[in-house]
C-alpha positions as CSV (number, residue, x, y, z in Angstrom):
1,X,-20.8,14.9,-14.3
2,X,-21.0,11.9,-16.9
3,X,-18.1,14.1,-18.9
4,X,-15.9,14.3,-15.9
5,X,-16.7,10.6,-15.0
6,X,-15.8,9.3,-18.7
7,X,-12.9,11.7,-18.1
8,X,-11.6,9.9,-15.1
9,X,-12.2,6.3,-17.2
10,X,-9.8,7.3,-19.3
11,X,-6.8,8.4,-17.4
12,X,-7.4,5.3,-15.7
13,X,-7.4,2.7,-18.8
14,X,-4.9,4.8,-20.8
15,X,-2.4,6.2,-18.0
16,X,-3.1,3.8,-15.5
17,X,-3.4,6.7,-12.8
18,X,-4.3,7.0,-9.3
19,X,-6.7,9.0,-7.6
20,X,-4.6,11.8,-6.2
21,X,-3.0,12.3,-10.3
22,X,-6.3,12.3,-11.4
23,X,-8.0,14.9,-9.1
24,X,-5.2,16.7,-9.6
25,X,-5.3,16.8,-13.6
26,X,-9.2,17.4,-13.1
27,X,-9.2,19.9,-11.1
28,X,-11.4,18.0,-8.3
29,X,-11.1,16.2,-4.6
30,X,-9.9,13.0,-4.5
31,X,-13.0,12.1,-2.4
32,X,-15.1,13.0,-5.8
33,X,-12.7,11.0,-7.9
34,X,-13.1,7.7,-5.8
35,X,-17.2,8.3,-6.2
36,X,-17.3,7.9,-9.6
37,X,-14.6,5.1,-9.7
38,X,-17.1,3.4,-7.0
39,X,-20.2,4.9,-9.8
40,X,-17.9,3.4,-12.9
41,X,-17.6,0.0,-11.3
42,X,-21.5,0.1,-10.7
43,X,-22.2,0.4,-13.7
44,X,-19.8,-2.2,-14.9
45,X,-17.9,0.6,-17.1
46,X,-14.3,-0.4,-15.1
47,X,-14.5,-4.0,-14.8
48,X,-11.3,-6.1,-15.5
49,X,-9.0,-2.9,-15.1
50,X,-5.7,-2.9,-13.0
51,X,-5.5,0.4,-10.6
52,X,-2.2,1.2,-9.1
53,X,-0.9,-1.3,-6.4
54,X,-0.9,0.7,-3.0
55,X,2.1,-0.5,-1.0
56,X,4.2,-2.1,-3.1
57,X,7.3,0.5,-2.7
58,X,6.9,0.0,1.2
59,X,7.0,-3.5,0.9
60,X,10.0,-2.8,-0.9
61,X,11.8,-0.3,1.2
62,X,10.9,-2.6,4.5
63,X,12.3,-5.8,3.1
64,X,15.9,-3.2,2.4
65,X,16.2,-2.0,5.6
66,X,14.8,-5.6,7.6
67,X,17.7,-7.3,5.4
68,X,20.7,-4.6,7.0
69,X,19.2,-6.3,10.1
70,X,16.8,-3.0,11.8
71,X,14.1,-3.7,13.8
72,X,10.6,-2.8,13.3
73,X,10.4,0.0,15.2
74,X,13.2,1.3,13.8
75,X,12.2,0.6,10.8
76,X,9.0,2.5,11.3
77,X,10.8,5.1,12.3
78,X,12.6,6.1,9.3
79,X,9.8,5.3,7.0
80,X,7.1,7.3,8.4
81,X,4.9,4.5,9.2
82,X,3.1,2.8,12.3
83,X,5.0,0.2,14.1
84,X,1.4,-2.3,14.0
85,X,1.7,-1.9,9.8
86,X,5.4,-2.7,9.7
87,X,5.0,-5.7,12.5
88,X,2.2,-7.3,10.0
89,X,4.6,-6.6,7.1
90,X,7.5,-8.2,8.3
91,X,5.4,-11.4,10.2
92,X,3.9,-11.7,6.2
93,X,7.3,-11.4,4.5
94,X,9.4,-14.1,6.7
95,X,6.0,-16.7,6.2
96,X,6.9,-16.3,2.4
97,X,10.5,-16.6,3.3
98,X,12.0,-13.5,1.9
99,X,13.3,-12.0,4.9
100,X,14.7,-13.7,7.9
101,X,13.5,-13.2,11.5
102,X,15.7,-11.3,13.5
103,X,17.6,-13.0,16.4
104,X,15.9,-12.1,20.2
105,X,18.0,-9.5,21.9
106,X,20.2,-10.4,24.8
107,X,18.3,-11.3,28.1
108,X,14.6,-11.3,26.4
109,X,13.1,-15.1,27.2
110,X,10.4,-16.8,24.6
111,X,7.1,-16.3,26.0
112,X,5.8,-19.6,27.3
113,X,1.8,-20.0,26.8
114,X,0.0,-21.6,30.1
């Protein structure tokens, strides 16, 4: 166990792997590869170390297809993911400015609050 663990340390530092390359390489479940990442940091044997970014190539591939002007269900669509993920996306990405909001469609008034 302290082998595979050590094993996993260093596809991390040196490849800069995720969990899913790692099991794979190893021969194990991911589940058993995020235990001893949770077991390494415990120990204080991965502190200070960069993982993989989740997200970031979604954030990228929303802010594309919000720019051609598609809507977030639409944009769920195509990317496989849920309509509530792609709403707090796009809410976060027009606070920091980089995408515009959309213009309301035809007919739809601004909800007024009582």
């Amino acid at each position: 166990m302290e082998i595979r663990r050590t094993k996993v340390k260093n596809l991390i530092v040196r490849k800069n792997l995720g969990d899913k390359e790692i099991a794979r390489q190893l021969n194990v479940s991911r589940t058993t590869v995020q235990t001893d990442v949770v077991k390494l940091k415990k120990e204080g044997r991965l502190d200070n170390i960069k993982r993989k970014a989740r997200g970031r190539s979604a954030t990228q591939r929303v802010t594309r297809l919000r720019k051609a002007g598609l809507r977030n269900k639409e944009i769920a669509r195509r990317l496989h993911l849920s309509s509530g993920y792609v709403q707090d996306l796009t809410s976060r990405l027009i606070e920091a400015g980089q995408v515009d909001p959309l213009p309301r469609p035809r007919g739809q008034m601004k909800k007024q609050g009582s």
